[in-house]
C-alpha positions as CSV (number, residue, x, y, z in Angstrom):
1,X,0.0,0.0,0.0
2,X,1.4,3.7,-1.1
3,X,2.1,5.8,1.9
4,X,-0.5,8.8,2.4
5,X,1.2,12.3,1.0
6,X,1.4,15.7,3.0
7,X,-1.3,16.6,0.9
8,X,-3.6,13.5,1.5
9,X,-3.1,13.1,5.0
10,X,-4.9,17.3,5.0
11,X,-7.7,15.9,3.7
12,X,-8.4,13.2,4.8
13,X,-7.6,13.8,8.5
14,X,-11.0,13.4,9.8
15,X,-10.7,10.1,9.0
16,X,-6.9,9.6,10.5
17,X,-7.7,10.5,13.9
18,X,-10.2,7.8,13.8
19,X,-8.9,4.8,14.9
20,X,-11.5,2.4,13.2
21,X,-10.2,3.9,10.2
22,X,-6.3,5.9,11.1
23,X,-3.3,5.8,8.7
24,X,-3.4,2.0,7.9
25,X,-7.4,2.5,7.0
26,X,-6.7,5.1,4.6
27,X,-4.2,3.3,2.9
28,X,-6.5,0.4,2.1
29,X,-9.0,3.2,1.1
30,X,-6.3,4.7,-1.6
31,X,-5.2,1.1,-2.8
32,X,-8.7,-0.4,-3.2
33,X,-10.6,-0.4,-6.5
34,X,-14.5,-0.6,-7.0
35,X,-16.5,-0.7,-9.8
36,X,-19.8,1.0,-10.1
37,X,-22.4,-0.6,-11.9
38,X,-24.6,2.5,-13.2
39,X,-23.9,6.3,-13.2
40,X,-27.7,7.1,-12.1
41,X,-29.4,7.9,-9.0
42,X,-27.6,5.2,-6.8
43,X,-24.1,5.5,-8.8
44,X,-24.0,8.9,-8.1
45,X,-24.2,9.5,-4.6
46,X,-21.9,6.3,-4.8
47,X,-19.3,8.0,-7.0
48,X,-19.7,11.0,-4.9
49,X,-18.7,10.1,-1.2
50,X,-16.4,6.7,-2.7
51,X,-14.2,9.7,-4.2
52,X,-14.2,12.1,-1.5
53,X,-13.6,9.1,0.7
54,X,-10.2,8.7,-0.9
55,X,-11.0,4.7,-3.1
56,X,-7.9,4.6,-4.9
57,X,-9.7,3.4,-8.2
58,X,-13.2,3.9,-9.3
59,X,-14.1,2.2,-12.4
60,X,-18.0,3.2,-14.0
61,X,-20.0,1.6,-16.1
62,X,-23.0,2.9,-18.0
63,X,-24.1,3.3,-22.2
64,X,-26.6,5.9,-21.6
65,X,-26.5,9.7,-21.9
66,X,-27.9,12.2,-19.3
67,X,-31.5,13.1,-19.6
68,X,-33.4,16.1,-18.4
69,X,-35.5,13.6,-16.1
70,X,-32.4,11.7,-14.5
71,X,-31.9,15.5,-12.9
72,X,-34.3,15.3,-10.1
73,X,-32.2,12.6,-8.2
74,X,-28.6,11.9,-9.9
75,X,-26.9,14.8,-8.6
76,X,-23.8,13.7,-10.2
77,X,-25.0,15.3,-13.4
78,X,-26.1,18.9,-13.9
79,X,-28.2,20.6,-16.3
80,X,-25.7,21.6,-18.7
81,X,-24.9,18.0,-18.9
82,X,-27.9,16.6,-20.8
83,X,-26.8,15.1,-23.8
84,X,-23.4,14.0,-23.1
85,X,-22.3,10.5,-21.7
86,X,-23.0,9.9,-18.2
87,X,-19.7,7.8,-18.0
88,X,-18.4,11.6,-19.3
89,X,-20.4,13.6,-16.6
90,X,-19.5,11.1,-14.0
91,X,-16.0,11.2,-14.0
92,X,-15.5,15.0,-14.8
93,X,-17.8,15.8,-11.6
94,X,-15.9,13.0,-9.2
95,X,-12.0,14.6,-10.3
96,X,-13.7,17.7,-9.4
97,X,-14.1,16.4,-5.9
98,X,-10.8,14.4,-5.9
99,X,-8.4,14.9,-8.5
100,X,-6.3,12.1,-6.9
101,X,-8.5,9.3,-7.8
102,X,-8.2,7.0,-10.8
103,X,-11.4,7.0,-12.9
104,X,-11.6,4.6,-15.4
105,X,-14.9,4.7,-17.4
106,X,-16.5,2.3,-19.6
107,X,-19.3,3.6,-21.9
108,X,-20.8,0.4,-22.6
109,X,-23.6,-2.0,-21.9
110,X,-22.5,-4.3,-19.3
111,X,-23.6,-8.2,-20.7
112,X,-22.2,-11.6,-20.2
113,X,-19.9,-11.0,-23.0
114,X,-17.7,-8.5,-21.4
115,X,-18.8,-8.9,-17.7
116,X,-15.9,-11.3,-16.4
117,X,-13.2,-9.2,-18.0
118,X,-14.4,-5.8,-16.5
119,X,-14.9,-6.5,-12.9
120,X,-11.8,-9.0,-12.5
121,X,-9.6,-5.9,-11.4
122,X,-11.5,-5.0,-9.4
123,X,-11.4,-5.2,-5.6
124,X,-15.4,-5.3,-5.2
125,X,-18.5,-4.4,-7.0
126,X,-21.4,-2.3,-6.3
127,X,-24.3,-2.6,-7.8
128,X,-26.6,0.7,-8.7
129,X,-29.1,-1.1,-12.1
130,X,-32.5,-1.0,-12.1
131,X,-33.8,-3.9,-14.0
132,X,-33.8,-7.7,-13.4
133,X,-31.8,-9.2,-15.8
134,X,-28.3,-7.3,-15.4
135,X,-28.9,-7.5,-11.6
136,X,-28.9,-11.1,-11.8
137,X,-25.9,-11.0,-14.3
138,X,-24.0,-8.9,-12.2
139,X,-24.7,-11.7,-9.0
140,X,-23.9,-14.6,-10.9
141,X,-20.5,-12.8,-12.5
142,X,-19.7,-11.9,-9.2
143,X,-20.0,-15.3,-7.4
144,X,-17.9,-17.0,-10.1
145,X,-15.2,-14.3,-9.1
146,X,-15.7,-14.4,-5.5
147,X,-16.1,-10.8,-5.6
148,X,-18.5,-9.1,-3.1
149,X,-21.4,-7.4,-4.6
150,X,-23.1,-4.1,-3.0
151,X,-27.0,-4.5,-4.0
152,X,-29.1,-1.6,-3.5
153,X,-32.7,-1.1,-4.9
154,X,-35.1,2.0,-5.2
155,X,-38.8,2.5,-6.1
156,X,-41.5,5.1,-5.4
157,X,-40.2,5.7,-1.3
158,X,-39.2,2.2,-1.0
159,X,-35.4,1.1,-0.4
160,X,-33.2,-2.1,0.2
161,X,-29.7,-2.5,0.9
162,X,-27.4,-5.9,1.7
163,X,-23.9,-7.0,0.8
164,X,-24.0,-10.1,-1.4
165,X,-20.2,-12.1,-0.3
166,X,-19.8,-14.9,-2.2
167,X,-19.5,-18.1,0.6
168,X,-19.8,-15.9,3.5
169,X,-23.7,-15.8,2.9
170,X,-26.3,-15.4,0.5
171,X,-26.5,-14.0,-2.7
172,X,-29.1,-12.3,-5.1
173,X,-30.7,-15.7,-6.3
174,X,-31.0,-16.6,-2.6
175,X,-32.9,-13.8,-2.2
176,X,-34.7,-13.9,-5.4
177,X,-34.7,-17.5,-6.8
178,X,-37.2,-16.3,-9.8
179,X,-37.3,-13.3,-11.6
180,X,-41.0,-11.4,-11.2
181,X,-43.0,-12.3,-14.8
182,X,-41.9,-9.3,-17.1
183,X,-43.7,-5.7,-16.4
184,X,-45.4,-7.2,-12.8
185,X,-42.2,-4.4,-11.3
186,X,-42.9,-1.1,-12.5
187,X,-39.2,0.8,-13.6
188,X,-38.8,4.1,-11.9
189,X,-40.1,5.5,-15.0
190,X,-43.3,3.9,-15.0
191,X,-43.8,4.4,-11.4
192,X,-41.8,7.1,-10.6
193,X,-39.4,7.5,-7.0
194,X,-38.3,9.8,-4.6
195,X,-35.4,12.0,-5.4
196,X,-34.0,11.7,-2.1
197,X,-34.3,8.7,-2.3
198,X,-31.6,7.1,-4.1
199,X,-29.6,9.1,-2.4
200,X,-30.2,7.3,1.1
201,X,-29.8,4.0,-0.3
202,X,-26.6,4.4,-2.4
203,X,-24.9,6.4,1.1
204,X,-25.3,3.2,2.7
205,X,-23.9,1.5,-0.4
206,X,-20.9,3.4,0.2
207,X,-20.6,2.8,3.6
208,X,-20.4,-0.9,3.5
209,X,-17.9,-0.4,0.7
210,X,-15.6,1.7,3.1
211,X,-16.3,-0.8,6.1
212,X,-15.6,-4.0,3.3
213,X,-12.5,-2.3,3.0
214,X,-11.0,-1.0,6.0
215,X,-12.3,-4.4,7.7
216,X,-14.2,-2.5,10.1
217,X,-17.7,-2.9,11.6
218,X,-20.4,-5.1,11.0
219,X,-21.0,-5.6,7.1
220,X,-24.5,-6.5,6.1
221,X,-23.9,-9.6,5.1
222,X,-26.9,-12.0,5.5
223,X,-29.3,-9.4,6.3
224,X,-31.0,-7.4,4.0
225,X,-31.7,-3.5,5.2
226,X,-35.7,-1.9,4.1
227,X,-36.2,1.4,4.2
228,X,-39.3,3.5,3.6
229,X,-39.4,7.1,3.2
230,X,-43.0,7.8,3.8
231,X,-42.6,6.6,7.6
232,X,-38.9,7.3,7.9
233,X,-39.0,3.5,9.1
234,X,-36.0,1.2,8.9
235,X,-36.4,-2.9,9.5
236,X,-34.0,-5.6,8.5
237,X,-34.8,-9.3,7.6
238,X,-32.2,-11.8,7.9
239,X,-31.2,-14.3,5.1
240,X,-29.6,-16.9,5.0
241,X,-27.7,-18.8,1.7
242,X,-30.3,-21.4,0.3
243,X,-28.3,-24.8,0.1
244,X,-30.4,-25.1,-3.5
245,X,-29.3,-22.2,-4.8
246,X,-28.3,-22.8,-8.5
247,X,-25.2,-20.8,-8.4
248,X,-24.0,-20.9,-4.9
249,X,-25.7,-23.7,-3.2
250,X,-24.3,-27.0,-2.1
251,X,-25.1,-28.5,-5.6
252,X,-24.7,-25.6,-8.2
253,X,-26.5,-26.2,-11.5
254,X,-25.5,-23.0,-13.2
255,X,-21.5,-22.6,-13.7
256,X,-21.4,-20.4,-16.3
257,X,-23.4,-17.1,-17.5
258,X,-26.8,-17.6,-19.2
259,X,-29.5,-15.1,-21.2
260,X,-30.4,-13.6,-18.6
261,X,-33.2,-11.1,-21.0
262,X,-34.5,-14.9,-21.7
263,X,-34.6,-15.9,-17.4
264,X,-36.4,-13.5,-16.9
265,X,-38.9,-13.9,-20.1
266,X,-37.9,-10.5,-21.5
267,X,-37.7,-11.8,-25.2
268,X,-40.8,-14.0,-25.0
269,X,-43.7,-12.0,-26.5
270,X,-41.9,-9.2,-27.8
271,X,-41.4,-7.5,-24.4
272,X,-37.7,-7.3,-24.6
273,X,-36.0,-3.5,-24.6
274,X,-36.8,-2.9,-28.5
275,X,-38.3,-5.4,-29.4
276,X,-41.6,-5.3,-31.7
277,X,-44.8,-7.3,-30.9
278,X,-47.7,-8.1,-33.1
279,X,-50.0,-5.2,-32.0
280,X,-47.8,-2.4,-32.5
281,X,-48.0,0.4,-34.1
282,X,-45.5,3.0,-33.9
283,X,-47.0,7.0,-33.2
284,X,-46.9,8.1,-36.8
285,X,-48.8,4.5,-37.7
286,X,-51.3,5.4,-34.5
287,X,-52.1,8.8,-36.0
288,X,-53.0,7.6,-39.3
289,X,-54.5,4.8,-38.2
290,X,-56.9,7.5,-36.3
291,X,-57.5,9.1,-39.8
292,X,-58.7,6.0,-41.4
293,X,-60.6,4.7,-38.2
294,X,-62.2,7.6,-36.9
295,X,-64.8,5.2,-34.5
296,X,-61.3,3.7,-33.0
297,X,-60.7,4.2,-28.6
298,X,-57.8,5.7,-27.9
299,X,-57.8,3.6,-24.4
300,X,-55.6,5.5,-22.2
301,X,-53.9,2.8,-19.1
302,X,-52.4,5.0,-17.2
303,X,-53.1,6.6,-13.7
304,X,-55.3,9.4,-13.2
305,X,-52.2,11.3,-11.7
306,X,-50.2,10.8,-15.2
307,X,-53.3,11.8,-17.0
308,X,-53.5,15.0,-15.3
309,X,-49.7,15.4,-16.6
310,X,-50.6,15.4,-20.0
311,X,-52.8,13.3,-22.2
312,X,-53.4,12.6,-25.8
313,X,-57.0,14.7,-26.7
314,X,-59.9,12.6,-27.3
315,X,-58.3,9.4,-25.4
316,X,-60.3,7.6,-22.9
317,X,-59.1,6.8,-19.1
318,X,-59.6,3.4,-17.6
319,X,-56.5,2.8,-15.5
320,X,-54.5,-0.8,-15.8
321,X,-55.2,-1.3,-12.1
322,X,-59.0,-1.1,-13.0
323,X,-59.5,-2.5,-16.4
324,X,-60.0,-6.1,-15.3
325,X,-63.3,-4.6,-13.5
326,X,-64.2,-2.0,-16.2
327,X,-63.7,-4.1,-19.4
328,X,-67.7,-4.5,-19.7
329,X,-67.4,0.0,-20.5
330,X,-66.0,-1.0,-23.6
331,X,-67.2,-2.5,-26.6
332,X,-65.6,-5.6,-28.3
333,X,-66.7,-4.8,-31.6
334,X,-64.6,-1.2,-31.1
335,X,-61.3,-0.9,-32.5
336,X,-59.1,-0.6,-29.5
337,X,-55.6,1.2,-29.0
338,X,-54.3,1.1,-25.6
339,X,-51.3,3.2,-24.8
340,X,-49.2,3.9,-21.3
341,X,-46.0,6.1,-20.4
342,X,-43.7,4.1,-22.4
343,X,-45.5,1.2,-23.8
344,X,-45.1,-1.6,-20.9
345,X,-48.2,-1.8,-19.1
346,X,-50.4,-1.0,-22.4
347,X,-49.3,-4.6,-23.6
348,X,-50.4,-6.0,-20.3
349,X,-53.7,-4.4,-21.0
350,X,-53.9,-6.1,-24.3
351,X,-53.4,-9.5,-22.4
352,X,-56.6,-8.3,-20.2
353,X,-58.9,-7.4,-22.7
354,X,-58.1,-10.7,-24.3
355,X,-59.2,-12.4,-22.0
356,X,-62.5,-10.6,-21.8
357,X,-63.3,-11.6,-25.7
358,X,-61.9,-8.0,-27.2
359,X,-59.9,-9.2,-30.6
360,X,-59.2,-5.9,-32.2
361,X,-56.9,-4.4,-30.1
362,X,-53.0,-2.3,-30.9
363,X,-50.8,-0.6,-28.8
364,X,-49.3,2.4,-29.2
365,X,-45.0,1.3,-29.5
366,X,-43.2,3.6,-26.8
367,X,-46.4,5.4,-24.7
368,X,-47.2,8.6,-24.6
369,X,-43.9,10.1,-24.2
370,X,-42.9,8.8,-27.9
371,X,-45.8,10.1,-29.2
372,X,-44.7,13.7,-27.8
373,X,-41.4,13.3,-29.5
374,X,-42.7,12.3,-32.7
375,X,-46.4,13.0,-33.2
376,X,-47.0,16.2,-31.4
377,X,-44.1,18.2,-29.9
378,X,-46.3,20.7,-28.0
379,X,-47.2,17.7,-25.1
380,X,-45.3,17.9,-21.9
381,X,-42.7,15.0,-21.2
382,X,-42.2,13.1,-17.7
């Protein structure tokens, strides 16, 4: 471990009269590396507090650009920052913090193709994704590695925390030995989250980091952490490593990485990211369509919250949540379009009215928001 310079022992000597974490602490600190899995609203608070903690080497990983929605909680980004690469943003904002720490970005989509060979130098992994499959990739990568794996999950004012250590206790499939069936878990942009939110949850992502590393404390290994914001309430729940678990039970059954968009039935039915299904039509195809079928519903599955956001004129409201109890307001001889925020829970509504007899039914291909970007610009986006 490289001694601590004139200059680093300055700033980081709130730590070094600690004696938990002192001059041998903070050289673990400076000669650990962690890579961050997402520069979003738990990478950034992440990135934030790892660098100004002094981690030696952050590595990032994210493909997408900054967005004028991702402002509201991943304060790692700033407005003039839309646009560019959040791997960019990311590591501009964190030498601004810290020049002395080593950022190494990769602007790419993390996938069971490149996954072993980008966290291998890497000390530990934290894990800041919001969908299924890459959170199960990311477990199973990191069990083959023995690598201990930082989970943290947000949605709505609902957070959870726990250290996945490879042998030493439980990991993700423990937890979750199935994924849910595909759209059953809203994304934060379907059902939206607290802005302070990630920030809670990806604090206590760094702190287990810093306590993984300095060896310090009691890691929360084997018990998984729940917060909720609404009643400023924390509980934990213990777990414990299932002896069936197919990648780090007694008896594994899976020894190498899989599809995970196939576990968890993302390209069954068209659902996966991109994908087409055999009732879409695109906005441009929905507003000629509308033209030539004047009589058609525009079936709007939304909340009534969203539709008070912004809705598409002469659309109807009957809420996913309600549909199953409403379907007899609608007429199966009607030409039906359903359409949602981004196009997830309007397919689901397809599967309900199917059951209820309805045959003539589309779905407008990426929600109301694509419509705003390609149909009619004047709508608000959210």
């Amino acid at each position: 471990m490289a001694d601590l310079t004139r200059d680093e022992i300055l700033r980081y000597s709130r730590h070094l009269i600690m004696p938990e974490v002192g001059i041998e602490g903070q050289r673990k600190l400076k000669a650990a590396s962690i890579l961050l899995i997402g520069a979003g609203g738990l990478g950034s608070p992440l990135g934030l507090y790892l660098a100004a903690a002094g981690v030696g080497r952050l590595g990032i990983v994210d493909f997408d650009k900054v967005d004028f929605t991702n402002l509201q909680r991943q304060i790692i980004h700033r407005t003039e920052d839309v646009g560019r690469l959040k791997v960019d943003s990311a590591k501009e904002r964190l030498h601004a913090i810290n020049p002395e720490v080593d950022v190494t970005t990769y602007n790419t989509r993390l996938s069971r193709e490149n996954i072993m060979d980008l966290i291998k130098p890497y000390d530990l992994v934290i894990d800041g994704t919001d969908n299924f499959p890459t959170r199960y990739l990311v477990n199973d990568a990191c069990v083959f590695q023995k690598k201990p794996n930082i989970y943290g999950s947000i949605f709505r004012f609902d957070g959870q925390a726990t250290v996945f250590a490879p042998f030493q206790g439980p990991c993700y499939r423990c937890l979750y030995p199935e994924p849910p069936p595909p759209g059953m878990v809203p994304s934060c942009a379907e059902g939206g989250v607290l802005g302070v939110l990630p920030g809670i949850i990806g604090v206590i992502q760094a702190t287990e980091a810093v306590k993984l590393i300095i060896g310090q404390g009691q890691p929360l290994i084997g018990r998984l952490l729940l917060y909720n914001a609404l009643e400023m309430k924390f509980r934990e729940v213990k777990l414990r490593r299932s002896p069936s678990c197919p990648v780090c039970g007694d008896h594994p059954t899976v020894k190498a990485l899989i599809d995970y968009d196939e576990f968890c039935g993302l390209t069954r039915g068209g659902e996966a990211e991109g994908a087409h299904s055999e009732y879409d039509l695109g906005p441009s195809e929905v507003q000629r369509y509308l033209k030539a079928h004047p009589a058609a519903v525009l079936l709007d599955v939304r909340e009534p919250h969203e539709a008070e956001i912004v809705t598409i004129e002469g659309s109807r409201l009957i809420p996913l949540s309600e549909l199953h109890l409403r379907a007899n307001e609608l007429d199966t001889a009607d030409d039906l379009i359903t359409f949602c925020h981004h196009g997830h829970r309007s397919l689901q509504a397809i599967k309900t009215l199917e059951r209820f007899g309805f045959r003539k039914l589309k779905h407008l291909r990426g929600g109301i928001d694509a419509w705003a970007c390609e149909v009619d610009q004047d709508l608000a986006r959210y």
